[in-house]
C-alpha positions in Angstrom: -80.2 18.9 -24.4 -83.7 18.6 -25.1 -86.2 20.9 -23.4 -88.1 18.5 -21.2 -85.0 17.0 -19.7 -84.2 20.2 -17.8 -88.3 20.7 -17.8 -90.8 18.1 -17.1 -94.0 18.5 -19.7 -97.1 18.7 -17.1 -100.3 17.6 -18.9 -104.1 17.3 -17.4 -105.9 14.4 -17.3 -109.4 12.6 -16.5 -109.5 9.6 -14.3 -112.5 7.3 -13.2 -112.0 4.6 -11.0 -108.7 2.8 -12.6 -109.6 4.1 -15.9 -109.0 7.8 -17.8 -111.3 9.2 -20.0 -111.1 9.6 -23.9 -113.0 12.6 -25.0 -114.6 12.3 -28.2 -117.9 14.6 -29.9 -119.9 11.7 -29.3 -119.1 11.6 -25.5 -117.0 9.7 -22.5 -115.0 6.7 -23.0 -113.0 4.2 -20.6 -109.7 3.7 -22.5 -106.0 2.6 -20.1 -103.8 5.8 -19.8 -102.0 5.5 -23.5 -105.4 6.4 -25.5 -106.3 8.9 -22.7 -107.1 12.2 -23.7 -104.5 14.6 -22.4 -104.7 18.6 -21.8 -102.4 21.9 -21.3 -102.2 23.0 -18.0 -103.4 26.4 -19.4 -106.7 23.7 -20.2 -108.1 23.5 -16.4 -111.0 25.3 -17.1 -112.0 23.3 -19.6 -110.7 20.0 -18.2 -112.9 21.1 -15.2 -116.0 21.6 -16.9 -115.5 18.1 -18.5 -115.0 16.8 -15.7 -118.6 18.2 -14.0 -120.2 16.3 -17.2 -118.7 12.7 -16.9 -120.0 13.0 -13.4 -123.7 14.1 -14.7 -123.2 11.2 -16.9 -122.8 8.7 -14.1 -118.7 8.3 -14.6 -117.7 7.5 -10.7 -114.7 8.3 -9.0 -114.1 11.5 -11.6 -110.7 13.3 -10.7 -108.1 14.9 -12.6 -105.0 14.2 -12.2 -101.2 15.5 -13.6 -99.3 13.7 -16.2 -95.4 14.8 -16.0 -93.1 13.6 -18.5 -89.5 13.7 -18.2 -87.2 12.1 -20.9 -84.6 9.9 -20.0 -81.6 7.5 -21.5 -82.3 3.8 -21.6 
């Protein structure tokens, strides 16, 4: 049985408004949730300090959220 079945895989992510953020080097992005970029839990540090910036930046609405991923049987 594969690993997440038994336990879900919790990942970090930035959302604005209705949108999440794609981090690139050259800065924030709008993008729907499947270019979103996602982070460890062991991350939040980090994911909170980019989350300080996008505000600075003007981003509105700026909250992260958790992703968790279970795999199931069609």
């Amino acid at each position: 049985m594969p690993w997440f079945k038994e336990h879900p895989m919790e990942l970090l992510i930035i959302k604005t408004g209705t949108a999440y953020l794609r981090v690139k080097p050259e800065g924030f992005f709008t993008v729907g949730l499947d270019k979103a970029s996602v982070f460890p839990m062991d991350k939040l540090d980090h994911v909170q300090t980019l989350e300080k910036k996008a505000r600075a930046q003007g981003f509105s609405d700026v909250r992260i959220k958790k992703l968790i991923l279970t795999e199931r049987d069609l």
